[in-house]
VOTIKOL-986971 format. One record per residue: residue in one letter; x, y, z of N, C-alpha, C in turn. Coordinates in steps of 0.2 Angstrom, whole numbers, padded with zeros to 4 digits, always signed. Layout:
BEGIN
aXYZXYZXYZ...
***
This chain:
BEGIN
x-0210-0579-0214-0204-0584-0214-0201-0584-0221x-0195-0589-0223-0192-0587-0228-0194-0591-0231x-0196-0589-0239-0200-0592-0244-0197-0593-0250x-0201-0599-0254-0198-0599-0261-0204-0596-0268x-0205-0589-0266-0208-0588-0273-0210-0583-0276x-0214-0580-0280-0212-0572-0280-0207-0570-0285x-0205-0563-0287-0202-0561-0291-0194-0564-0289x-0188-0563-0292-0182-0561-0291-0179-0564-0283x-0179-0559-0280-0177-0560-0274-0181-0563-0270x-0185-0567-0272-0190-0573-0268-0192-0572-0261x-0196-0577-0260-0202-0579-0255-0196-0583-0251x-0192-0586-0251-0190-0591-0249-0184-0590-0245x-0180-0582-0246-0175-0579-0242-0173-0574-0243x-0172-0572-0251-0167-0569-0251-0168-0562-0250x-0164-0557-0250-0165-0550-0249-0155-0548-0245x-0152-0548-0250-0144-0544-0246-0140-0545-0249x-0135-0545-0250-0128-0541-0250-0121-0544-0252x-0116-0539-0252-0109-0542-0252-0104-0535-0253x-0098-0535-0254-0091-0529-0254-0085-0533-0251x-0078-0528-0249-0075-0532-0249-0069-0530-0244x-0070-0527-0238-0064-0526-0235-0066-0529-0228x-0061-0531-0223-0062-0532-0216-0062-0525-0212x-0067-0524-0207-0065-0519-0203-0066-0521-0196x-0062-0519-0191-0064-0519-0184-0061-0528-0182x-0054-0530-0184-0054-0535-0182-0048-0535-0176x-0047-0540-0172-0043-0540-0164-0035-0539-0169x-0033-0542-0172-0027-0544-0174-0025-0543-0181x-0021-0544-0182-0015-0543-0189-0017-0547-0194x-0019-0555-0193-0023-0561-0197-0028-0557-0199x-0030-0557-0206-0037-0554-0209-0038-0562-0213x-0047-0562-0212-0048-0566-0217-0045-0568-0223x-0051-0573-0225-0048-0574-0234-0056-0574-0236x-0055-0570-0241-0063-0574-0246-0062-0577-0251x-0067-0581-0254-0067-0584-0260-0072-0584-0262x-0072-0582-0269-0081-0580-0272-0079-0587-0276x-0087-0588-0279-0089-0592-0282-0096-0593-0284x-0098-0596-0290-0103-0597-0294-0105-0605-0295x-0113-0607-0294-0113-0611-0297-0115-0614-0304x-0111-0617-0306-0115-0618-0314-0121-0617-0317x-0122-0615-0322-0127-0611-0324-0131-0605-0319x-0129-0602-0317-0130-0599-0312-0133-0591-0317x-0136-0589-0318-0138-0583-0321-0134-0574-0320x-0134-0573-0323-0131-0564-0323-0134-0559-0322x-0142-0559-0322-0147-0553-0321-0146-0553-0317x-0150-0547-0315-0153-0542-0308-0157-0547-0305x-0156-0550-0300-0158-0552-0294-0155-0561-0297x-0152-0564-0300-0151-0570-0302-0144-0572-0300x-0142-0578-0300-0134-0580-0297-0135-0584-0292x-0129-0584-0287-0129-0588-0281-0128-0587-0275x-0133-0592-0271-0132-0588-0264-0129-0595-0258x-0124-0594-0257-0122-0601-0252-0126-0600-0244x-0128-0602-0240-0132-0605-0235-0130-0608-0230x-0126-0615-0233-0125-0615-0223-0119-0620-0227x-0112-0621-0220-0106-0625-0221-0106-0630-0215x-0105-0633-0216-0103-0639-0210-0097-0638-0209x-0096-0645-0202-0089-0644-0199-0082-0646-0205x-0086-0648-0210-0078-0651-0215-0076-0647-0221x-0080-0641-0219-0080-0637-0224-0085-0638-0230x-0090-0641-0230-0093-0642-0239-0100-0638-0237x-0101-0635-0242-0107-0630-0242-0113-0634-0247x-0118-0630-0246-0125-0630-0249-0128-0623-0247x-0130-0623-0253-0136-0616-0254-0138-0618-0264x-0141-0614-0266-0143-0613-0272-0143-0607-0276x-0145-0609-0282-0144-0602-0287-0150-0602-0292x-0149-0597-0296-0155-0596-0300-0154-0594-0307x-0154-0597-0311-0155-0598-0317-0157-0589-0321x-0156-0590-0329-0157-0585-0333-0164-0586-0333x-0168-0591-0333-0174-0593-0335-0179-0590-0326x-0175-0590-0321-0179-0587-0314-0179-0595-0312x-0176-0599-0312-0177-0607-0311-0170-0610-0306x-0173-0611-0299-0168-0612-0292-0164-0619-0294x-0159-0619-0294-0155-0625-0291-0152-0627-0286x-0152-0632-0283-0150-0632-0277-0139-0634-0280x-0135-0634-0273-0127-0637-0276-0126-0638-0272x-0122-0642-0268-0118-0645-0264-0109-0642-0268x-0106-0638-0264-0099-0637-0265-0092-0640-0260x-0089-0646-0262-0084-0648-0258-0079-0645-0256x-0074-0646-0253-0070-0642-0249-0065-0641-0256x-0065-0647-0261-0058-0645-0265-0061-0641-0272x-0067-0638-0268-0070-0632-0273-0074-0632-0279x-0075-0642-0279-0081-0644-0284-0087-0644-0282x-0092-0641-0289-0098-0639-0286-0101-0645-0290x-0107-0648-0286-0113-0652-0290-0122-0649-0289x-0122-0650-0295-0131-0645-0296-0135-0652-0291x-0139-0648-0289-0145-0652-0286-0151-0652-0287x-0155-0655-0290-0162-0653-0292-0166-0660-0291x-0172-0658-0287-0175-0664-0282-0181-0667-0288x-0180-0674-0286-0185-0676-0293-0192-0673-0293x-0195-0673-0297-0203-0668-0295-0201-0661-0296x-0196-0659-0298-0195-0651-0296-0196-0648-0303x-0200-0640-0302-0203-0639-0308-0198-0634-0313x-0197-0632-0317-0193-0631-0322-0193-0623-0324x-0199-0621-0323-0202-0612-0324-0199-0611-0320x-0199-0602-0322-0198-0597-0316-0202-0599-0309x-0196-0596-0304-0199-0599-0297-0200-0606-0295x-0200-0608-0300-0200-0615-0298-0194-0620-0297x-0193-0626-0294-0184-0629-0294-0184-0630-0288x-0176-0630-0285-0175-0633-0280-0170-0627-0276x-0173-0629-0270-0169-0624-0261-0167-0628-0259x-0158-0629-0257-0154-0632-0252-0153-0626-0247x-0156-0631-0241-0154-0622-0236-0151-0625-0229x-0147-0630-0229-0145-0635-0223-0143-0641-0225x-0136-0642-0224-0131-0648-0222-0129-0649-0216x-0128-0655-0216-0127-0659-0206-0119-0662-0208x-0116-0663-0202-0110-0666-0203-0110-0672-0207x-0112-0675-0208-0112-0680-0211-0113-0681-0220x-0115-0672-0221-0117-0670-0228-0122-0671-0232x-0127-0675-0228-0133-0675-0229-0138-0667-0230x-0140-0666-0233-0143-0659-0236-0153-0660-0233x-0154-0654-0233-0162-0652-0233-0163-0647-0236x-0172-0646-0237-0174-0642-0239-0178-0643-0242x-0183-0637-0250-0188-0640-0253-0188-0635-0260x-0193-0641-0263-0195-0639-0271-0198-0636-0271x-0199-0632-0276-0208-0630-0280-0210-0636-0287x-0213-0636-0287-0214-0643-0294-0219-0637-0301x-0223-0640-0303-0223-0637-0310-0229-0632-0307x-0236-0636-0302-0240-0632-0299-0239-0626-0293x-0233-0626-0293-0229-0620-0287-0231-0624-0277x-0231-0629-0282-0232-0633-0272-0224-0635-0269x-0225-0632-0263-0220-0635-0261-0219-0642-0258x-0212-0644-0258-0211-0653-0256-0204-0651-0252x-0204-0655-0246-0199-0656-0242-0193-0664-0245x-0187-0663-0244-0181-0667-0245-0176-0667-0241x-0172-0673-0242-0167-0675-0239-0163-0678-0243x-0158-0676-0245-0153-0678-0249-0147-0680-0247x-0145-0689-0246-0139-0690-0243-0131-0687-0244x-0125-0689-0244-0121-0686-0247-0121-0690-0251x-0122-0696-0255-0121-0699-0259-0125-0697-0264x-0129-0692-0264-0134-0689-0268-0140-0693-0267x-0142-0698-0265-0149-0700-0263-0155-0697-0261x-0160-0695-0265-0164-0689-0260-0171-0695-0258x-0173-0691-0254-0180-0693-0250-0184-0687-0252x-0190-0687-0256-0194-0682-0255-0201-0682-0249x-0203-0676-0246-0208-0680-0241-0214-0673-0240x-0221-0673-0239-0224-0670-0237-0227-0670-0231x-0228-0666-0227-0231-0665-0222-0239-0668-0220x-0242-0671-0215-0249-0673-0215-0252-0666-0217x-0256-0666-0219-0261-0660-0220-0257-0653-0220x-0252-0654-0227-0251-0651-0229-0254-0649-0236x-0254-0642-0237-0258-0639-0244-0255-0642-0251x-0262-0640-0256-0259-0642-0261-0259-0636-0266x-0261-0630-0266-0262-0625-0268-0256-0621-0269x-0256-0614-0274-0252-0613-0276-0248-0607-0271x-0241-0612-0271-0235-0609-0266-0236-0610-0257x-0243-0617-0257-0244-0619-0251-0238-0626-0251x-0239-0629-0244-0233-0636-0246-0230-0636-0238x-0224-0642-0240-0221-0642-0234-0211-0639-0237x-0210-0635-0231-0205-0632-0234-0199-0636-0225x-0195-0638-0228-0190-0639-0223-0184-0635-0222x-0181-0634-0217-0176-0626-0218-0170-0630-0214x-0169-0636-0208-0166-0635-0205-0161-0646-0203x-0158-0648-0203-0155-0655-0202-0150-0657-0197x-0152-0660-0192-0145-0659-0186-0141-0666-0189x-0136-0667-0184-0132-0673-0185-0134-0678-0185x-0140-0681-0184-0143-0687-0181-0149-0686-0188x-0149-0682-0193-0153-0683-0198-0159-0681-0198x-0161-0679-0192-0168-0677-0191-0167-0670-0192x-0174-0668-0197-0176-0660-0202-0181-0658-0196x-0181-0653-0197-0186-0647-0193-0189-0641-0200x-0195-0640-0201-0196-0636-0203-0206-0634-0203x-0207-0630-0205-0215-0630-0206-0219-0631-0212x-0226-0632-0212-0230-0632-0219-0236-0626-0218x-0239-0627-0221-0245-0622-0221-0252-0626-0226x-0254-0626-0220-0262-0628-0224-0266-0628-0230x-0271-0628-0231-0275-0626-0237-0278-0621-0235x-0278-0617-0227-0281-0610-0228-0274-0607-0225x-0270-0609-0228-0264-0606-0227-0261-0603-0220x-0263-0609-0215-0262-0607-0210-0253-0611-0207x-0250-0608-0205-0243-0612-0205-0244-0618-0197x-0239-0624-0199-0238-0628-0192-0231-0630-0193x-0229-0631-0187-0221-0634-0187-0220-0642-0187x-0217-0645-0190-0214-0650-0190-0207-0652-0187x-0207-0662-0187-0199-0664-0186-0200-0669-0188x-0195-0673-0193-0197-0678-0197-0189-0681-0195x-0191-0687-0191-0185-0690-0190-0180-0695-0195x-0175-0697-0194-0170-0700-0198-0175-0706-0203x-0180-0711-0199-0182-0715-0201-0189-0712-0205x-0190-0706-0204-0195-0704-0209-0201-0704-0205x-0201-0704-0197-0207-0704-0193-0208-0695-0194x-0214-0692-0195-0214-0686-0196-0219-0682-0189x-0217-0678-0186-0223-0674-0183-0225-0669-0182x-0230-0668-0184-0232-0661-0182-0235-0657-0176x-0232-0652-0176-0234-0646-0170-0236-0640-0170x-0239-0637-0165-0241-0631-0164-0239-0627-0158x-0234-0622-0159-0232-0620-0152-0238-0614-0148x-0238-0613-0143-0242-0610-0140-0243-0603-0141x-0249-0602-0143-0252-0595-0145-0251-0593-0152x-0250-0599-0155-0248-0599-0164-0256-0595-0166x-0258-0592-0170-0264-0591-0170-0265-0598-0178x-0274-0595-0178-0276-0600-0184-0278-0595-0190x-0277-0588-0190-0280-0586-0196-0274-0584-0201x-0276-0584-0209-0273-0585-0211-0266-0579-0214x-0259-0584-0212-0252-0583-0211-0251-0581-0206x-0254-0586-0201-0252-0586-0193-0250-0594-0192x-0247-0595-0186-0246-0602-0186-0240-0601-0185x-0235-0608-0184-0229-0611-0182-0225-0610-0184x-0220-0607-0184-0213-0608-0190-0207-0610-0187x-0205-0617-0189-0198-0619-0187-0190-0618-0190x-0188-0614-0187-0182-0613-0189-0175-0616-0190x-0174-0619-0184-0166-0623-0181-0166-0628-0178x-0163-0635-0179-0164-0640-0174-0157-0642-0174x-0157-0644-0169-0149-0646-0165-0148-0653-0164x-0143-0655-0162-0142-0664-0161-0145-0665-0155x-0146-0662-0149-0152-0665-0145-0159-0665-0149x-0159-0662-0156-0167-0662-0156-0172-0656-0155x-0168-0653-0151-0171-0645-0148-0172-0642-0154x-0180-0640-0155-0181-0635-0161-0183-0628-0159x-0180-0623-0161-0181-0617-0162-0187-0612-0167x-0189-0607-0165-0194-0605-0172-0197-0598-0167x-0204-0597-0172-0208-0592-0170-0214-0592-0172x-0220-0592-0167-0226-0591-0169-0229-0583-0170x-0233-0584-0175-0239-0577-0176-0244-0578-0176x-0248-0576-0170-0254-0574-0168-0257-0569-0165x-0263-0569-0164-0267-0562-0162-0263-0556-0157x-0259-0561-0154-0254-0556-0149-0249-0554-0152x-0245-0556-0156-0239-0555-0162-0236-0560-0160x-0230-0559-0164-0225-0563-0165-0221-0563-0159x-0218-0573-0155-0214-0571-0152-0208-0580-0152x-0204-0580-0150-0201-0586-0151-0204-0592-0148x-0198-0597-0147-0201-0604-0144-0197-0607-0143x-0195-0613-0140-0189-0616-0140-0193-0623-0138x-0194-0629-0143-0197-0637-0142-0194-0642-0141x-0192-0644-0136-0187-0649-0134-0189-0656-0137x-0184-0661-0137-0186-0668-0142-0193-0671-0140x-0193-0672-0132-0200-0673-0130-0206-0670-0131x-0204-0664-0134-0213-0659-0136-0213-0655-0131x-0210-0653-0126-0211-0647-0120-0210-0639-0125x-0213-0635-0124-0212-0630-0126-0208-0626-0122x-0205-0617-0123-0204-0612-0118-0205-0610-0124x-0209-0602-0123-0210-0598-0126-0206-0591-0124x-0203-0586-0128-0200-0582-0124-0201-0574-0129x-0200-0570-0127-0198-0564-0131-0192-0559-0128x-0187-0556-0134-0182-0552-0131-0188-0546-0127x-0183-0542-0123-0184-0538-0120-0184-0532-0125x-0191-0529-0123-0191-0522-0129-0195-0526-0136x-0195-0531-0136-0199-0532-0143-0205-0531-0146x-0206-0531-0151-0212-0531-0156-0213-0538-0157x-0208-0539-0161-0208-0545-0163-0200-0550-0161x-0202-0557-0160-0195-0561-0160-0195-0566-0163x-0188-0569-0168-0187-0571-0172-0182-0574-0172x-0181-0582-0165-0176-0587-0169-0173-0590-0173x-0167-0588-0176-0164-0591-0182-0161-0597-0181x-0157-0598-0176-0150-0604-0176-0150-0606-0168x-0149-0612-0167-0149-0615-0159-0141-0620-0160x-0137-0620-0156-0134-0624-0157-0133-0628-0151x-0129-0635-0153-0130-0641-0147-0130-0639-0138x-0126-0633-0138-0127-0632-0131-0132-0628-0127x-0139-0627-0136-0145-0625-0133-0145-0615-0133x-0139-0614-0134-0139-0606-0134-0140-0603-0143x-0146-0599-0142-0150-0596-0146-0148-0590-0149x-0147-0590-0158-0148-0582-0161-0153-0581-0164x-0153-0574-0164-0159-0572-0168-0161-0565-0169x-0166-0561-0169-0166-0555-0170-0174-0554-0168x-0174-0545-0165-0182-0544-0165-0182-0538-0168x-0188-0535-0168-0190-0529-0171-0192-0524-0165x-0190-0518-0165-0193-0515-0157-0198-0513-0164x-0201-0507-0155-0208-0503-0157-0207-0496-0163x-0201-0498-0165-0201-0492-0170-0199-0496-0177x-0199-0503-0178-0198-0506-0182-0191-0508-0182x-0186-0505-0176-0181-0506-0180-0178-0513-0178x-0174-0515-0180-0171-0522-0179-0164-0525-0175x-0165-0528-0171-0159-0530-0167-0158-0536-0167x-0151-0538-0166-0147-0546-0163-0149-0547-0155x-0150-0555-0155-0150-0557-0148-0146-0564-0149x-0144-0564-0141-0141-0571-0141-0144-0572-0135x-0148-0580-0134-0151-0580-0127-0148-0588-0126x-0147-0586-0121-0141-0593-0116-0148-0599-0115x-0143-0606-0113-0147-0608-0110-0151-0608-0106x-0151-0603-0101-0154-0600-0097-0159-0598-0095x-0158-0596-0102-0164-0592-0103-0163-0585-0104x-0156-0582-0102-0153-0572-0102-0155-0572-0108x-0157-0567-0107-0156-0563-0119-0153-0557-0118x-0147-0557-0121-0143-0553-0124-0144-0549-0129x-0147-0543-0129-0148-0537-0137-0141-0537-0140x-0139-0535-0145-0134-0531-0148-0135-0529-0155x-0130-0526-0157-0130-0521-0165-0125-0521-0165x-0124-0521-0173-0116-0521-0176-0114-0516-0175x-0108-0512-0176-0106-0505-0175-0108-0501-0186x-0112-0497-0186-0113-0494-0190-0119-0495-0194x-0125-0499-0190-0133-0500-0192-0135-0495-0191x-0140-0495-0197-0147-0490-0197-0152-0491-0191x-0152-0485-0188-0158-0485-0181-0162-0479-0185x-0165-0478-0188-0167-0470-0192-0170-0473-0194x-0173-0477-0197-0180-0481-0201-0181-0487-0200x-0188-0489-0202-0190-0496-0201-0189-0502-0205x-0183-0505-0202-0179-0511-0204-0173-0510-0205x-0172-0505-0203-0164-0506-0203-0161-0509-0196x-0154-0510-0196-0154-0513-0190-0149-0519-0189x-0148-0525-0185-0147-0531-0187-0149-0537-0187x-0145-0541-0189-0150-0546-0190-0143-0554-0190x-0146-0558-0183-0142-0564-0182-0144-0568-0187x-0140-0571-0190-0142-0578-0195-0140-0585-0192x-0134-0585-0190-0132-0592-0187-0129-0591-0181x-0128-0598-0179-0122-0598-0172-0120-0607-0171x-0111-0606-0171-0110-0610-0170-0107-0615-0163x-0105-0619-0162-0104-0624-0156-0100-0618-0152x-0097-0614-0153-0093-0611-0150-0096-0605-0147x-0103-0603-0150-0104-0598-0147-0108-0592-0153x-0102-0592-0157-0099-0586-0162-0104-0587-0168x-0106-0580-0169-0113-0579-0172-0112-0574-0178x-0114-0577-0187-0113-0573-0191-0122-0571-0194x-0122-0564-0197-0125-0560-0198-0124-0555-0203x-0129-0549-0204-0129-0545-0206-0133-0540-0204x-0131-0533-0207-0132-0528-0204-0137-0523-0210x-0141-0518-0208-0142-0513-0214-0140-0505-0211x-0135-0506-0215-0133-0498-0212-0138-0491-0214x-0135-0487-0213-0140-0482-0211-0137-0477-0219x-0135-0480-0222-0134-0478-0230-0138-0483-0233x-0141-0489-0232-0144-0494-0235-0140-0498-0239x-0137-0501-0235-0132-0506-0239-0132-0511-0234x-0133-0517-0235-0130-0520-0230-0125-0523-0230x-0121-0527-0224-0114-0528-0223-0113-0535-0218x-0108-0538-0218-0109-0546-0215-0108-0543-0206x-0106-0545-0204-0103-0546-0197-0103-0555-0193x-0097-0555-0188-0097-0560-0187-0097-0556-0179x-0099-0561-0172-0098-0559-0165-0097-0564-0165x-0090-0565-0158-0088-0570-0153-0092-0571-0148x-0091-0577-0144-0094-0578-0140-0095-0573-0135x-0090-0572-0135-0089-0564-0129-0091-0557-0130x-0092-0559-0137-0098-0553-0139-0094-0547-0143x-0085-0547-0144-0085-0543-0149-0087-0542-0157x-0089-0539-0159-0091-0539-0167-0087-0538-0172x-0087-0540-0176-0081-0538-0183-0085-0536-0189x-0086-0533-0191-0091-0533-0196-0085-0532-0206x-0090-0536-0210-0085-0535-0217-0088-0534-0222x-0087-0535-0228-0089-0534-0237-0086-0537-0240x-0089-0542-0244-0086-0543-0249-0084-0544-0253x-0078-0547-0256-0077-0542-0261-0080-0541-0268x-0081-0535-0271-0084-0535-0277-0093-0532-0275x-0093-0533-0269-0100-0531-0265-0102-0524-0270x-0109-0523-0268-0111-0516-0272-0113-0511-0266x-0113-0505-0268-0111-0501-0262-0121-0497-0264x-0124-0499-0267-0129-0496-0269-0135-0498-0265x-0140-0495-0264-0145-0496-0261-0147-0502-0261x-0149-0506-0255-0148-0512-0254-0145-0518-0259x-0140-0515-0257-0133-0518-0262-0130-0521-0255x-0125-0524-0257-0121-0528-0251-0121-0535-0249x-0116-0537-0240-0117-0543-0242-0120-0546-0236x-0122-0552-0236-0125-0557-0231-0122-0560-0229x-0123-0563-0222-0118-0568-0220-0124-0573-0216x-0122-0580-0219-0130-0586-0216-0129-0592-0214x-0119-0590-0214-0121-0600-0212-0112-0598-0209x-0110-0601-0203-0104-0603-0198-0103-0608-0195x-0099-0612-0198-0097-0618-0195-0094-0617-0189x-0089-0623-0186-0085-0625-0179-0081-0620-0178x-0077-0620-0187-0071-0616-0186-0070-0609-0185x-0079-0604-0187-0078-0600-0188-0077-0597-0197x-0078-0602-0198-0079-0600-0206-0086-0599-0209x-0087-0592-0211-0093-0589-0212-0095-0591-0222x-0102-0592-0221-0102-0591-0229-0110-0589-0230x-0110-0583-0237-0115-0580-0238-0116-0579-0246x-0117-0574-0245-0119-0571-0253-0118-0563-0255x-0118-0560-0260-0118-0554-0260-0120-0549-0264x-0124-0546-0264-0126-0538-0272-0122-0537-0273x-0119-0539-0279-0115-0532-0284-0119-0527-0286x-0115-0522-0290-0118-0515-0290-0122-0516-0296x-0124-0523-0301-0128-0525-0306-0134-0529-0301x-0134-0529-0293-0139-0532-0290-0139-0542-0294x-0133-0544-0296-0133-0550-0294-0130-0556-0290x-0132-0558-0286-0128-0564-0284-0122-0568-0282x-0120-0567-0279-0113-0571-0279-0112-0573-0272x-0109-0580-0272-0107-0583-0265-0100-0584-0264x-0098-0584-0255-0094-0582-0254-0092-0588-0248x-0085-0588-0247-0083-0591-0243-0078-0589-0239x-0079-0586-0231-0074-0580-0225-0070-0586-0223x-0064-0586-0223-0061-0590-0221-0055-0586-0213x-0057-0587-0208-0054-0584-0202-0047-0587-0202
***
């Protein structure tokens, strides 16, 4: 699952891209980008800014990383002021600080710390800057154990998982008023880094994720009542929900039998759709694509890793055409390039991207 800890490009997500042109679009309109940095944001290899998710009004969160290896989290408003975020208890060293990884309309933020013992702690941060710190019942206290929160719908209730003290993972949902629960989806295993991992939660409350156990990896889908569905794309190894949105329709990605990696979008229905960008790597293990979100309308941004090892953003309509972009300023170098991790209502994408110095930079596609 995605992690906060580790060298550079972390335990907590990161791993992609950026560059700079549009290709494969319907029409004469081409986007707009807009790069940007958060303050203090560092210029090494693997350091900078990586933006994460937009709501409907436009104002973004994600986080950066310091000269020192030390995460901040920002909230960035529409009229392109950025403010740092750093949750009380958050530690100061490398790897340690603060992940904003989800905004809800309403601007309210989640996600989670490392503090000075490398534990993780889950948060909620109003839009007035308010935060709530919180941890999970029988969650670890060990180093780079914790409760990590990933995801916030409109009604303020967080979705994410923790991990034990024998480092076993379980899912949670911790609602507006702070009622918290925890779960185990079916066939999670118990040994250790096996277990429950929540990914997405929507304004019904439908949480998405994926357990690992003895069988392997395969998705879930947990309705606000606690009913499971479990499911896997067709052809997989492994599946891997990333984003559900209000009308319950599913993105994400699985891994076939040869490692390689594809996009699904599975309806309410239950259909699962495969797809790939036009110019993925199918020739070795992990190339491929890869769903990151989806919004109310359908339309799902992602990335791709091509078969020169770069990887490159893409956006698909609900109908399923693909657009795939870059960057601008992206690096063209082996895992160089750019990422696409968060789309709002309108269609506006935002991610991050490698320059050809492998640092950082956030971006905002505007259709």
């Amino acid at each position: 699952m995605k992690r906060f800890a580790g060298t550079a490009v972390l335990c907590f997500v990161l791993c992609v891209l950026q560059q700079a042109k549009t290709e494969g679009l319907a029409d004469d309109a081409k986007p707009t980008f807009t790069t940007f940095e958060a303050p203090g944001a560092g210029t090494a290899e693997y350091q900078g800014t990586i933006a994460y998710s937009i709501n409907t009004a436009g104002t973004i969160t994600g986080y950066s990383v310091d000269s020192g290896g030390v995460h901040h989290g920002f909230v960035r408003a529409t009229d392109g002021a950025i403010t740092t975020i750093d949750a009380p208890g958050a530690g100061t060293a490398s790897n340690e600080g603060t992940v904003a990884f989800s905004i809800n309309t309403a601007g309210a933020i989640t996600g989670h710390y490392v503090d000075s013992s490398k534990v993780y702690h889950g948060y909620v941060r109003s839009a007035d800057g308010d935060f709530t710190t919180f941890d999970a019942p029988g969650a670890g206290t060990g180093t780079y154990q914790g409760t990590l929160a990933v995801s916030i719908n409109s009604k303020g209730a967080t979705a994410g998982d923790y991990d034990d003290a024998s480092s076993v993972y379980h899912g949670f949902v911790r609602a507006a008023d702070g009622t918290l629960t925890t779960f185990d989806a079916p066939g999670a295993g118990t040994a250790t880094y096996q277990g429950t991992n929540a990914t997405s939660i929507n304004t019904a409350g439908t949480i998405v994720g994926y357990s690992v156990g003895a069988s392997g990896t395969e998705g879930f889908v947990r309705t606000a009542k606690g009913t499971f569905t479990t499911f896997a794309a067709p052809g997989a190894a492994s599946t891997v929900p990333q984003s559900i949105n209000t009308a319950g329709v599913i993105a994400g990605d699985y891994d076939d039998a040869s490692n390689v990696v594809h996009g699904f979008v599975r309806a309410a229905n239950g259909a699962i759709t495969a797809f790939q960008a036009p110019g993925k790597g199918t020739l070795n293990a992990n190339e491929g694509t890869t769903a990151e979100s989806i919004n109310t309308s359908g339309a799902i941004a992602g990335q791709y890793y091509s078969a020169k090892a770069v990887y490159l953003g893409f956006d698909r309509s609900a109908g399923g055409k693909i657009s795939t972009f870059e960057a601008p300023g992206a690096g063209k170098g082996a895992n160089q390039g750019t990422a696409a991790l968060g789309i709002n209502t309108a269609g506006t994408i935002v991610g991050w991207y490698l320059d050809a110095s492998s640092v950082y930079h956030a971006y905002l596609r505007t259709p």
